[in-house]
Structures are given as C-alpha cells and as structure tokens.
Predicted model as a PDB file, atoms N, CA, C, CB and O in Angstrom, pLDDT in the B-factor column:
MODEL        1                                                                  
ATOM      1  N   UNK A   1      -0.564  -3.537   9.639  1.00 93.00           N  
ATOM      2  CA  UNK A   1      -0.535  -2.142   9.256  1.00 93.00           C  
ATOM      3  C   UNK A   1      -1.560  -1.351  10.069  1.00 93.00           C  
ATOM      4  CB  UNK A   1      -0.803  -1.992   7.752  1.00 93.00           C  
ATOM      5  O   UNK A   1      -1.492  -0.164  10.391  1.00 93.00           O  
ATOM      6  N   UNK A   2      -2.489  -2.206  10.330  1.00 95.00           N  
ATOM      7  CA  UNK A   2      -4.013  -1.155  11.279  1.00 95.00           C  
ATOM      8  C   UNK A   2      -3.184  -0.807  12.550  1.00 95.00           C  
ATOM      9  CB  UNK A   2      -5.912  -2.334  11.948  1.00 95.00           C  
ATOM     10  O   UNK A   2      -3.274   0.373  12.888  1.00 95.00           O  
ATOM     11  N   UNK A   3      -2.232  -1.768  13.479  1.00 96.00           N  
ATOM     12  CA  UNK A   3      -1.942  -1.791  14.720  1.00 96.00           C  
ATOM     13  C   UNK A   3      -1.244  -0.201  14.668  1.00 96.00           C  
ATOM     14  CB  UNK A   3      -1.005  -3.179  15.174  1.00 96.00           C  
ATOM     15  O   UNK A   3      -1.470   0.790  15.363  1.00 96.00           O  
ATOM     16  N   UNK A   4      -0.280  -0.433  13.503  1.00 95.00           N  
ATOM     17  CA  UNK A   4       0.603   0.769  13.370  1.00 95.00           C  
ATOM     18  C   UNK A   4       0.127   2.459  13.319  1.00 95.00           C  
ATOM     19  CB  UNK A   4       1.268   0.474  12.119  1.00 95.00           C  
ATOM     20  O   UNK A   4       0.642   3.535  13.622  1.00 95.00           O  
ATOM     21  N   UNK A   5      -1.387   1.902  12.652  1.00 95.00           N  
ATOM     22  CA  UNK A   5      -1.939   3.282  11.956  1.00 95.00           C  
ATOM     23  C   UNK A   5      -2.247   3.806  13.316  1.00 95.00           C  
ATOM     24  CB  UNK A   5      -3.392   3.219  10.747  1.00 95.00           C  
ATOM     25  O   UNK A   5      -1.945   4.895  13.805  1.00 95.00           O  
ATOM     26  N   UNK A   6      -3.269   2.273  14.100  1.00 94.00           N  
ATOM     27  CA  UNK A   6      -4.240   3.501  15.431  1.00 94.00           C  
ATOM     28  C   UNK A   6      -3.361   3.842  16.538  1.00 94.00           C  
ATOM     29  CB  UNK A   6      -5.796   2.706  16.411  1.00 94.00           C  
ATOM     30  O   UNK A   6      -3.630   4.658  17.419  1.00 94.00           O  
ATOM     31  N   UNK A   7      -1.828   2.868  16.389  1.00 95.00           N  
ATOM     32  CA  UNK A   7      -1.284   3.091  17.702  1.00 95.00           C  
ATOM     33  C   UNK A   7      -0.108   3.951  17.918  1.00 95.00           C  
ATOM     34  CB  UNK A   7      -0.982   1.921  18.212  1.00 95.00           C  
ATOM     35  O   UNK A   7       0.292   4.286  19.033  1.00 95.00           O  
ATOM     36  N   UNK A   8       0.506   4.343  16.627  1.00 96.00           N  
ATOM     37  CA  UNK A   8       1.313   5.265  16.515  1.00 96.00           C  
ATOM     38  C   UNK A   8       1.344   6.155  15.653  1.00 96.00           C  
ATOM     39  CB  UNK A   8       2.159   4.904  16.517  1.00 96.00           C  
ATOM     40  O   UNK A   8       2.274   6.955  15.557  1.00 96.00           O  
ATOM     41  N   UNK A   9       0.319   6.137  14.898  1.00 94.00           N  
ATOM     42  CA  UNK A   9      -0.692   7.490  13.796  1.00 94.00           C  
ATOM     43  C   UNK A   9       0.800   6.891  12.705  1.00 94.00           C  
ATOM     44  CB  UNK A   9      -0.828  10.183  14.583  1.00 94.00           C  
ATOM     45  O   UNK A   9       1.468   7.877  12.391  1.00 94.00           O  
ATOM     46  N   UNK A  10       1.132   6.149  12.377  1.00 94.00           N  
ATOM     47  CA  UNK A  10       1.505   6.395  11.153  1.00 94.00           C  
ATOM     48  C   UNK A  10       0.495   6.630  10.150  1.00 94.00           C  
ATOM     49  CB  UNK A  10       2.239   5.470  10.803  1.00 94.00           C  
ATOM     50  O   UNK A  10      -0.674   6.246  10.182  1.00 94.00           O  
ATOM     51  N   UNK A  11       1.339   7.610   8.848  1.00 92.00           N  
ATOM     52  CA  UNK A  11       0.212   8.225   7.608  1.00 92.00           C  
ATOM     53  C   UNK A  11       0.844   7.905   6.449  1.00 92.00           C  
ATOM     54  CB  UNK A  11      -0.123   9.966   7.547  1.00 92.00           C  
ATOM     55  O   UNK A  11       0.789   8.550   5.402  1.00 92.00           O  
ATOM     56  N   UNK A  12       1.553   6.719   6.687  1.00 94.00           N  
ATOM     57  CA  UNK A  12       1.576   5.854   5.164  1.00 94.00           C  
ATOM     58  C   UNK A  12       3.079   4.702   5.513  1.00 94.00           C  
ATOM     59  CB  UNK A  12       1.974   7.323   3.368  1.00 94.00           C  
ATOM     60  O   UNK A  12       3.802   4.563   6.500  1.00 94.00           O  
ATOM     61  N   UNK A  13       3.030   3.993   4.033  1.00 93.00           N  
ATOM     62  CA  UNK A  13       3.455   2.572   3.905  1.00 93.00           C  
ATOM     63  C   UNK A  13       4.217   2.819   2.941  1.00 93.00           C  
ATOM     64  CB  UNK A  13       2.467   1.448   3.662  1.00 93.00           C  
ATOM     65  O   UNK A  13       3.662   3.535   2.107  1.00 93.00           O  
ATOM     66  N   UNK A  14       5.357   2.510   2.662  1.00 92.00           N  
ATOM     67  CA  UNK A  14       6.368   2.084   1.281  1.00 92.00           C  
ATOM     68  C   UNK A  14       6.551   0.499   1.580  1.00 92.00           C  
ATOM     69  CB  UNK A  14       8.194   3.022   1.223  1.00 92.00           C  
ATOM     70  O   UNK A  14       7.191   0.009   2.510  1.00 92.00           O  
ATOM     71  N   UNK A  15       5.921  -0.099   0.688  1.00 91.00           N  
ATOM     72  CA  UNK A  15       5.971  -1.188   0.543  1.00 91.00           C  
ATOM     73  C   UNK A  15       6.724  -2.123  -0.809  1.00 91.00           C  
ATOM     74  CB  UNK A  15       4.813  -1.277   0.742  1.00 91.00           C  
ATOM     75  O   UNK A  15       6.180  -2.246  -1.907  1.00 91.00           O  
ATOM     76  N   UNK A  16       7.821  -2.614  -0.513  1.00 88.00           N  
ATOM     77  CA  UNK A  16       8.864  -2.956  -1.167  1.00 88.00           C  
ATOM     78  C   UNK A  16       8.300  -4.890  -1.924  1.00 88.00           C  
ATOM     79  CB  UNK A  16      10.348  -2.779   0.160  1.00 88.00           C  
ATOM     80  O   UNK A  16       7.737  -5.911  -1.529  1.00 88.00           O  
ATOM     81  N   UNK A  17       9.179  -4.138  -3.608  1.00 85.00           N  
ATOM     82  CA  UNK A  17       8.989  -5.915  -4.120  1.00 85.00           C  
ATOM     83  C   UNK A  17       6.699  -6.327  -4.152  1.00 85.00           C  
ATOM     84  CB  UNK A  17      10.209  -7.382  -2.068  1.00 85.00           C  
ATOM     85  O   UNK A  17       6.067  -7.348  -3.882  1.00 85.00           O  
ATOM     86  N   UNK A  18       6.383  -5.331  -4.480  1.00 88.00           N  
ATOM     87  CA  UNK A  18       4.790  -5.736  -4.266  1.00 88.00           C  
ATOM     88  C   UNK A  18       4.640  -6.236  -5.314  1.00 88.00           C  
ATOM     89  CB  UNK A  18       3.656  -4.703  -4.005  1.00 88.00           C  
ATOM     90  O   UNK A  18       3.508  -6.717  -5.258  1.00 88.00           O  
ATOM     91  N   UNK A  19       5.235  -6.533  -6.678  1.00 84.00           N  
ATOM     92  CA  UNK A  19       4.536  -7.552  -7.372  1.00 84.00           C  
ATOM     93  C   UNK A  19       4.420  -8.918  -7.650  1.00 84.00           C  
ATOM     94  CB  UNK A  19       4.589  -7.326  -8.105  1.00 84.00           C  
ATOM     95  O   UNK A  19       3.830  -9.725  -8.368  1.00 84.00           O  
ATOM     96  N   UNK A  20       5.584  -8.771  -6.396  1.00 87.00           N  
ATOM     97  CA  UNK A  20       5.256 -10.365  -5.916  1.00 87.00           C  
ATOM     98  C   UNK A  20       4.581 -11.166  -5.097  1.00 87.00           C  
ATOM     99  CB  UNK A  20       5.972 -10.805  -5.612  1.00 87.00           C  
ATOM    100  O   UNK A  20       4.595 -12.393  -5.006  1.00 87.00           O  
ATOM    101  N   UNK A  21       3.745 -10.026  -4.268  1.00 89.00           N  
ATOM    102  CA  UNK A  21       2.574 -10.434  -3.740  1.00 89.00           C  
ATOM    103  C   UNK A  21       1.490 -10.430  -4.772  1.00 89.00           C  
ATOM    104  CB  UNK A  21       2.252  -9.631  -2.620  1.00 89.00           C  
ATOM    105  O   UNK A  21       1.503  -9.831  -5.848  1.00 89.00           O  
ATOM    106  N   UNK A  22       0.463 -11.261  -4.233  1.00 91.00           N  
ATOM    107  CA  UNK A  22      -1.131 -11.327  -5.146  1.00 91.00           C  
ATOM    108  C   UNK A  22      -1.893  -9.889  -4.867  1.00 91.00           C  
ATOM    109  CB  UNK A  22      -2.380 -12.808  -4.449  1.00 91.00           C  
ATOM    110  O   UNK A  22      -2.124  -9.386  -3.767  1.00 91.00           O  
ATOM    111  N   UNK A  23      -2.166  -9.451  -5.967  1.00 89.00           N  
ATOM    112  CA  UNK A  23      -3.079  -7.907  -5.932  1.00 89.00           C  
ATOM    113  C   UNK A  23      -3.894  -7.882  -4.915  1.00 89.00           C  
ATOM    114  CB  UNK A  23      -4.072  -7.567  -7.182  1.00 89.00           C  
ATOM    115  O   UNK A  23      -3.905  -6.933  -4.132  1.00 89.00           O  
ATOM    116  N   UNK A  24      -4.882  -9.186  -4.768  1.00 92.00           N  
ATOM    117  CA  UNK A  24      -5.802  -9.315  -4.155  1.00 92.00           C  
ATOM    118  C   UNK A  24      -5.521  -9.018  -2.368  1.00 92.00           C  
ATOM    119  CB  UNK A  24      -6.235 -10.606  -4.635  1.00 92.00           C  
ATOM    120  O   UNK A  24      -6.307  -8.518  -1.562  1.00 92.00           O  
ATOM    121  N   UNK A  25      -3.894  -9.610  -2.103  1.00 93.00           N  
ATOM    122  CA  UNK A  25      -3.438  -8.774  -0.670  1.00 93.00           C  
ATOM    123  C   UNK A  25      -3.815  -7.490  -0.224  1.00 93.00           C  
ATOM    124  CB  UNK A  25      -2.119  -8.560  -0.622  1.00 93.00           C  
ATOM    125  O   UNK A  25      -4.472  -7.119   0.749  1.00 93.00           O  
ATOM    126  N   UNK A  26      -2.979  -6.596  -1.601  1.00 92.00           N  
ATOM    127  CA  UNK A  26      -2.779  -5.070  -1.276  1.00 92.00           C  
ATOM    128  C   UNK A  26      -4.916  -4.308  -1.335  1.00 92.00           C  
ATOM    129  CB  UNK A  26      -1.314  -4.217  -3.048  1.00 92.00           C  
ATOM    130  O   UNK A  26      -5.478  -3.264  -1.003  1.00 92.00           O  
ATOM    131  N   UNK A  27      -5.278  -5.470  -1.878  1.00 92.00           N  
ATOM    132  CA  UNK A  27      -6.332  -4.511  -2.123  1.00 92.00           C  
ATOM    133  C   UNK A  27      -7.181  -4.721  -0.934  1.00 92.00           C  
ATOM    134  CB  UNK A  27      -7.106  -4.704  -3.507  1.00 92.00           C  
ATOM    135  O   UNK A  27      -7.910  -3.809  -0.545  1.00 92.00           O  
ATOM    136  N   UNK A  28      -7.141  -5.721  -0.405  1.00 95.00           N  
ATOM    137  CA  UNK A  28      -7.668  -5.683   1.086  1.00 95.00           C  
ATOM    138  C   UNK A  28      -6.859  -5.409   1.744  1.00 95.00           C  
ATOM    139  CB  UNK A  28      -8.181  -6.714   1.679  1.00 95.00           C  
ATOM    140  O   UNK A  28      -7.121  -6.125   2.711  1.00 95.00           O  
ATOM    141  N   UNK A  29      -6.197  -5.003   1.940  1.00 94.00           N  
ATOM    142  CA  UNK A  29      -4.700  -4.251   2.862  1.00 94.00           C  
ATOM    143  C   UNK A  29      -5.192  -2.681   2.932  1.00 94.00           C  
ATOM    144  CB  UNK A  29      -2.770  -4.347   1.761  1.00 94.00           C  
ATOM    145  O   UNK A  29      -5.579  -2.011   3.890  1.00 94.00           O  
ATOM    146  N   UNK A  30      -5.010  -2.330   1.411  1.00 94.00           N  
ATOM    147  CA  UNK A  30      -5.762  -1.023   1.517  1.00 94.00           C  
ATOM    148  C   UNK A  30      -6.948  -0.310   1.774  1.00 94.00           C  
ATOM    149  CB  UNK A  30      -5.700  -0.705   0.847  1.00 94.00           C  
ATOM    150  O   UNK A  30      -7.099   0.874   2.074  1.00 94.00           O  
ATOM    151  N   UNK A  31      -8.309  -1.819   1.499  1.00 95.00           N  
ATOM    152  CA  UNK A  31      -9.560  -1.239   2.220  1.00 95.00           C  
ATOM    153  C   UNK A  31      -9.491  -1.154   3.439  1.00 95.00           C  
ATOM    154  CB  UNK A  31     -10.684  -1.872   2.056  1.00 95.00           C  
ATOM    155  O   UNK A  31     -10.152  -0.219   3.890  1.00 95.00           O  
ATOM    156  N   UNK A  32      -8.885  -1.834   4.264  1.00 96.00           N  
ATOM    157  CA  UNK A  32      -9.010  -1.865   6.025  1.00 96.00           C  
ATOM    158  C   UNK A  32      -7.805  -0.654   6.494  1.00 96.00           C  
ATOM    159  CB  UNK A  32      -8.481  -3.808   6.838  1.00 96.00           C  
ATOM    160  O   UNK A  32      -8.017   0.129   7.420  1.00 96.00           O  
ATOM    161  N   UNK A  33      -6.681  -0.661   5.782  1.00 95.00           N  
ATOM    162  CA  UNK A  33      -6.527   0.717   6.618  1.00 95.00           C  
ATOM    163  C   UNK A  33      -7.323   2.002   6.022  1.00 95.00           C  
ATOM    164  CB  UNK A  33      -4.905   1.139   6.661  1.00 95.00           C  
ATOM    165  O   UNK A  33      -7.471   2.931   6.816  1.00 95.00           O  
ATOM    166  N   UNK A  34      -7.678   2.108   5.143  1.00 94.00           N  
ATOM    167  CA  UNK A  34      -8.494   3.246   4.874  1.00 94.00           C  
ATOM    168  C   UNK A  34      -9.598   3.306   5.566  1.00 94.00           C  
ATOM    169  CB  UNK A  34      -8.829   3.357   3.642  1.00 94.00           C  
ATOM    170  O   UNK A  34     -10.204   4.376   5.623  1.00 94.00           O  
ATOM    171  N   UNK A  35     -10.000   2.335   6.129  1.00 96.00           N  
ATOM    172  CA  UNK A  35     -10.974   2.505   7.061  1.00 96.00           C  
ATOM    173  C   UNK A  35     -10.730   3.248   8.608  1.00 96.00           C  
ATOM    174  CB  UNK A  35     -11.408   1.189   7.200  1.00 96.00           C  
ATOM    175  O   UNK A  35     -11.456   3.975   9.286  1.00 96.00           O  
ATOM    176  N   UNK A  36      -9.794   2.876   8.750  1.00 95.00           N  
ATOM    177  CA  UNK A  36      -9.012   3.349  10.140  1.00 95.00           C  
ATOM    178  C   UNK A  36      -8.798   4.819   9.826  1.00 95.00           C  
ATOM    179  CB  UNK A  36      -7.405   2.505  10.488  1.00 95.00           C  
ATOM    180  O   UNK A  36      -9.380   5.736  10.405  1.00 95.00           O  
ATOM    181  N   UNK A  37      -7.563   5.005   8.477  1.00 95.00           N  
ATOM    182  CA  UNK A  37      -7.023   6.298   8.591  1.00 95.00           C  
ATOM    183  C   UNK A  37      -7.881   6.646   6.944  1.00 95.00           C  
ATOM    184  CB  UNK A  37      -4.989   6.382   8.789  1.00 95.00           C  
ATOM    185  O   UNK A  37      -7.963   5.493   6.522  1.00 95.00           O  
ATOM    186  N   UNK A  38      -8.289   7.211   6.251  1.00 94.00           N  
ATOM    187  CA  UNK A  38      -8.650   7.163   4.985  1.00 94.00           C  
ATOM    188  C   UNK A  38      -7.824   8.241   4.418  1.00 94.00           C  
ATOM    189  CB  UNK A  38     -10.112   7.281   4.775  1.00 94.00           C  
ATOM    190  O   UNK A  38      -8.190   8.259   3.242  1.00 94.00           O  
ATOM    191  N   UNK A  39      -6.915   9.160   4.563  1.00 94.00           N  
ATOM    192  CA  UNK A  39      -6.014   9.699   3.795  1.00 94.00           C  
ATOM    193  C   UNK A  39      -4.521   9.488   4.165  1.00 94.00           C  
ATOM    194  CB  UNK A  39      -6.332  10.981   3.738  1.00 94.00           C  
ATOM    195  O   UNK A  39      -3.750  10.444   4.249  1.00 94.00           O  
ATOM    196  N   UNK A  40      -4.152   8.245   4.377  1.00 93.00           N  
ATOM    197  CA  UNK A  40      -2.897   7.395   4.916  1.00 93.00           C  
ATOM    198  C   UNK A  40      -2.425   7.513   2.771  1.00 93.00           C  
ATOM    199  CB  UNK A  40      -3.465   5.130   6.062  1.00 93.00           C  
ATOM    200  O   UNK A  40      -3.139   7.854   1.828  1.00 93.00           O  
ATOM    201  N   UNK A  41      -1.305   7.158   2.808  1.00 94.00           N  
ATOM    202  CA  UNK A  41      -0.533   7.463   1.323  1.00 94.00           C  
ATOM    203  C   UNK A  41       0.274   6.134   1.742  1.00 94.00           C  
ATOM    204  CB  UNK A  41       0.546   9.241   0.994  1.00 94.00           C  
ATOM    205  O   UNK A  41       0.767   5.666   2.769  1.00 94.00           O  
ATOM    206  N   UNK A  42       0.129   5.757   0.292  1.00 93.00           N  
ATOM    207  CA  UNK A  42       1.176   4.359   0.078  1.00 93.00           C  
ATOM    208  C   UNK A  42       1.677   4.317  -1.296  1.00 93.00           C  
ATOM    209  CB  UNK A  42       0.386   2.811   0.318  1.00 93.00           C  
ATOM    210  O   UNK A  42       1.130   4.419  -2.394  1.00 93.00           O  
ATOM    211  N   UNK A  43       2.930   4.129  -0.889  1.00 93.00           N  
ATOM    212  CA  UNK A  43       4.237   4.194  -2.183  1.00 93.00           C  
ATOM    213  C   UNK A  43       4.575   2.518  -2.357  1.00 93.00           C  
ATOM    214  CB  UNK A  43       6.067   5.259  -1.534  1.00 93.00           C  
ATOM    215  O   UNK A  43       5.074   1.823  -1.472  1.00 93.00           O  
ATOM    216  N   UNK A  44       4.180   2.052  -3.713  1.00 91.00           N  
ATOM    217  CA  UNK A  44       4.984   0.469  -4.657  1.00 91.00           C  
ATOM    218  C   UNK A  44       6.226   1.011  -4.766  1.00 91.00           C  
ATOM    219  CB  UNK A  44       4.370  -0.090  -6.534  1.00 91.00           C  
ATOM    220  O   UNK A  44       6.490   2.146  -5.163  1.00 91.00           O  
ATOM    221  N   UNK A  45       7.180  -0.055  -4.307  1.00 89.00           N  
ATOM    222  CA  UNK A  45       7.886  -0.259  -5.395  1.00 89.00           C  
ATOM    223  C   UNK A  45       7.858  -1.180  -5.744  1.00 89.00           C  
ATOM    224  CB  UNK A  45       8.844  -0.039  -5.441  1.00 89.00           C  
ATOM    225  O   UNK A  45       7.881  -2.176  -5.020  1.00 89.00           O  
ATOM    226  N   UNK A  46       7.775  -1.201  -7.409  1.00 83.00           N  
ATOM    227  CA  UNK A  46       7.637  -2.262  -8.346  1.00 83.00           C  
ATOM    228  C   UNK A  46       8.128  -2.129  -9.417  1.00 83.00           C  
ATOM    229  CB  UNK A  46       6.559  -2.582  -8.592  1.00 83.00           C  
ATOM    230  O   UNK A  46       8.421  -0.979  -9.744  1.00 83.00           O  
ATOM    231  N   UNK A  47       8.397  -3.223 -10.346  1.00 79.00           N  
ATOM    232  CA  UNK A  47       8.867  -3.436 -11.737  1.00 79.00           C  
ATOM    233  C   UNK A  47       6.972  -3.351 -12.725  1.00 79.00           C  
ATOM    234  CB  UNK A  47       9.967  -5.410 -11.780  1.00 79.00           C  
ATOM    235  O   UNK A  47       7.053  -2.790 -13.818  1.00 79.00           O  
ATOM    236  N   UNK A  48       6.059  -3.669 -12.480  1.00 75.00           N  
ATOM    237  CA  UNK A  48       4.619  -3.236 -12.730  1.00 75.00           C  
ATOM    238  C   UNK A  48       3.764  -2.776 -12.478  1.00 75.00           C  
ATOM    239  CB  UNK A  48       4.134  -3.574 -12.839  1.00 75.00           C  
ATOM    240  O   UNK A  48       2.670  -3.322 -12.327  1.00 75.00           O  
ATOM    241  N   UNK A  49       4.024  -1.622 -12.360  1.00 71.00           N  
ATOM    242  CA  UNK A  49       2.739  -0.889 -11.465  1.00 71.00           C  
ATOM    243  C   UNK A  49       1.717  -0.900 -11.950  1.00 71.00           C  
ATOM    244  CB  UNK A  49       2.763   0.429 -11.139  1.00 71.00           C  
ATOM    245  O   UNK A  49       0.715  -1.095 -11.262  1.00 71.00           O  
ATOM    246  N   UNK A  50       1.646  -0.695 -13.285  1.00 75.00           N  
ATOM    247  CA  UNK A  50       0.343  -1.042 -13.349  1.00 75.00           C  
ATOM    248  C   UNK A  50      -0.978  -2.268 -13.158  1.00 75.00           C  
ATOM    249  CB  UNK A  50       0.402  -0.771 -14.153  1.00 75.00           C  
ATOM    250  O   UNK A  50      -2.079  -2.334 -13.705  1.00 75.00           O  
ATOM    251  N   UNK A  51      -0.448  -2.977 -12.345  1.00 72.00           N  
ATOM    252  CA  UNK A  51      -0.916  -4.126 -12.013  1.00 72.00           C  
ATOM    253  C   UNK A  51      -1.583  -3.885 -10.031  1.00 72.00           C  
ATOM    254  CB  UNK A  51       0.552  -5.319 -12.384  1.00 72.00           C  
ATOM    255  O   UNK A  51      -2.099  -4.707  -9.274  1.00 72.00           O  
ATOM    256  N   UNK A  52      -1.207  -2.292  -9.813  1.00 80.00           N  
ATOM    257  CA  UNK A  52      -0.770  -2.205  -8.390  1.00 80.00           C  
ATOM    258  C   UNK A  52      -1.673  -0.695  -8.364  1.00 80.00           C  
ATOM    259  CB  UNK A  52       1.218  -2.216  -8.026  1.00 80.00           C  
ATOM    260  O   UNK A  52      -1.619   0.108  -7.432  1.00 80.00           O  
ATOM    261  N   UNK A  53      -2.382  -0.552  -9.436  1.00 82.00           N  
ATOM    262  CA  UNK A  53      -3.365   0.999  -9.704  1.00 82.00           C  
ATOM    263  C   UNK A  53      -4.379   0.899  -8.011  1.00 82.00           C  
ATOM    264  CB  UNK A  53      -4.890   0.805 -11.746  1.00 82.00           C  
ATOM    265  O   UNK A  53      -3.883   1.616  -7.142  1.00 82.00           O  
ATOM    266  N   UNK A  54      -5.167   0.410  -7.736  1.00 83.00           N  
ATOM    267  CA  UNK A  54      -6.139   0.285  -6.664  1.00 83.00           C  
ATOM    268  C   UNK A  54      -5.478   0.228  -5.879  1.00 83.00           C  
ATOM    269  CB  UNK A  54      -7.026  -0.613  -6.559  1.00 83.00           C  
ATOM    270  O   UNK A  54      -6.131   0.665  -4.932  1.00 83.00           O  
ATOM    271  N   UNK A  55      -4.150  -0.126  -5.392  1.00 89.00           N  
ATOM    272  CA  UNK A  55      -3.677  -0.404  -3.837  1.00 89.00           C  
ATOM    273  C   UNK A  55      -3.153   0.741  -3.403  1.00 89.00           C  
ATOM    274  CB  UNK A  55      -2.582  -1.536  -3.589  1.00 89.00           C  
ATOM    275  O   UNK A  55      -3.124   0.976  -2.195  1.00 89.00           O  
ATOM    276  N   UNK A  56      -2.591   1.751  -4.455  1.00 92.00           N  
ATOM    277  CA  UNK A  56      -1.600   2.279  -3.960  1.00 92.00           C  
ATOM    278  C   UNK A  56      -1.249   3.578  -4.775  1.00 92.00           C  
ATOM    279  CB  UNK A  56      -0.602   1.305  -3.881  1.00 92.00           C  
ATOM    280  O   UNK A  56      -1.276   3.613  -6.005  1.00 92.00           O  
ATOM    281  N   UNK A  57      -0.837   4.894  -3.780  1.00 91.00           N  
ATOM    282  CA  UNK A  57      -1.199   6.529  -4.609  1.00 91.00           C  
ATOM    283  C   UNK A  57       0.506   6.639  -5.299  1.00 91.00           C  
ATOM    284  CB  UNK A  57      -1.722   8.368  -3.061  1.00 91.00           C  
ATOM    285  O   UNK A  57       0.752   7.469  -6.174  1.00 91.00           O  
ATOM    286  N   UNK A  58       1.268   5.964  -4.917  1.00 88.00           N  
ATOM    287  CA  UNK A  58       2.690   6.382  -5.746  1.00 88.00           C  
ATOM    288  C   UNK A  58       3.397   5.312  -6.018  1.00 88.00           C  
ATOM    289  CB  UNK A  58       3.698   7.316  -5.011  1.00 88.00           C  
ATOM    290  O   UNK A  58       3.395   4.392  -5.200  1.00 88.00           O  
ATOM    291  N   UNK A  59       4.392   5.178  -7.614  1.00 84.00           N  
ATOM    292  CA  UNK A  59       5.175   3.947  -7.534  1.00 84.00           C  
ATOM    293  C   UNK A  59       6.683   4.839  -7.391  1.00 84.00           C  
ATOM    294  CB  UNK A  59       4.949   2.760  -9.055  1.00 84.00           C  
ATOM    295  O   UNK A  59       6.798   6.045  -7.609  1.00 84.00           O  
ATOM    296  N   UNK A  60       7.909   3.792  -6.917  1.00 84.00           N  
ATOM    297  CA  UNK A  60       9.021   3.751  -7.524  1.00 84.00           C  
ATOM    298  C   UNK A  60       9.149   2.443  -8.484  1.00 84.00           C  
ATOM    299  CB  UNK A  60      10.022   3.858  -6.505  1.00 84.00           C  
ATOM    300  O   UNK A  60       8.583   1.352  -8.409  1.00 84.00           O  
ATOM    301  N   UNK A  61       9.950   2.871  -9.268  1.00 76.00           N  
ATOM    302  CA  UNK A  61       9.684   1.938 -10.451  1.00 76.00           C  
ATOM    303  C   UNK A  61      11.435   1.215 -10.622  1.00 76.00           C  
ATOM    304  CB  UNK A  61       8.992   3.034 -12.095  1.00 76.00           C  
ATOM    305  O   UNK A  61      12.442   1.901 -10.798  1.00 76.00           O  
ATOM    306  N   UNK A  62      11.404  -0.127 -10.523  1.00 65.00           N  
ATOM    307  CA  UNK A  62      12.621  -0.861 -10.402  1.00 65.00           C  
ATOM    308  C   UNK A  62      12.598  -1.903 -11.519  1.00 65.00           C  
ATOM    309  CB  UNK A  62      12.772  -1.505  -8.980  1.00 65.00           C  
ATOM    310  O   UNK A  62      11.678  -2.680 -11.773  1.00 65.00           O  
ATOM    311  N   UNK A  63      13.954  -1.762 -12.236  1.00 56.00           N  
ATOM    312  CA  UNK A  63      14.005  -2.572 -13.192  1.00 56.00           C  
ATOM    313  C   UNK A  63      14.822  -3.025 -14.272  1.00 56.00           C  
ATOM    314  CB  UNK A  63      13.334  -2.363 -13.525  1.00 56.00           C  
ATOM    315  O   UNK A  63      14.422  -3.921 -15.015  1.00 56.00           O  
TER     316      UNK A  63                                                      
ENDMDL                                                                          
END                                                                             
C-alpha cells in the first residue's frame, strides 16, 4: 500500500472481506501509510466492523 501511496498519490484503500484478516494487520497497515500520506481514507467491508474501529474511517457492511 506505501509503494502505491508515494508512487502514484493514491488517497485511499477499500479493502474487501477484512474480518478475516487479524486486526493486528490493518492496524499496522494503517500506522505506516499514515505515515507516508496521513489523511489517505480507508473503507471495510465487513460483516464486523466493530472489530475494525482503529484501522479504518468507513464500513460497508455485508451480511
């Protein structure tokens, strides 16, 4: 996601099916690009978002 941010300015991520990754991914996922870009926006979709509060500024909700 960093390669993407510095090399083609993308300003955000929809990231699909995230509660089936471990939280602990998205949440270092999200400190390092915020470091790069710090007002980059990232959309869950998930069946729990609330499990997905720290990684990420919007859900779609599937279920």
């Amino acid at each position: 996601m960093e390669y993407f941010i510095s090399g083609f300015n993308v300003d955000g991520y929809r990231c699909d099916v995230t509660g089936e990754i471990p939280i602990d991914f998205w949440k270092e996922g999200r400190r390092r690009i915020e470091a790069v870009k710090p007002d980059l926006m990232t959309l869950a979709e998930s069946m729990k978002p609330e499990k997905l509060r720290h990684a990420f500024d919007l859900y779609c909700l599937f279920g």
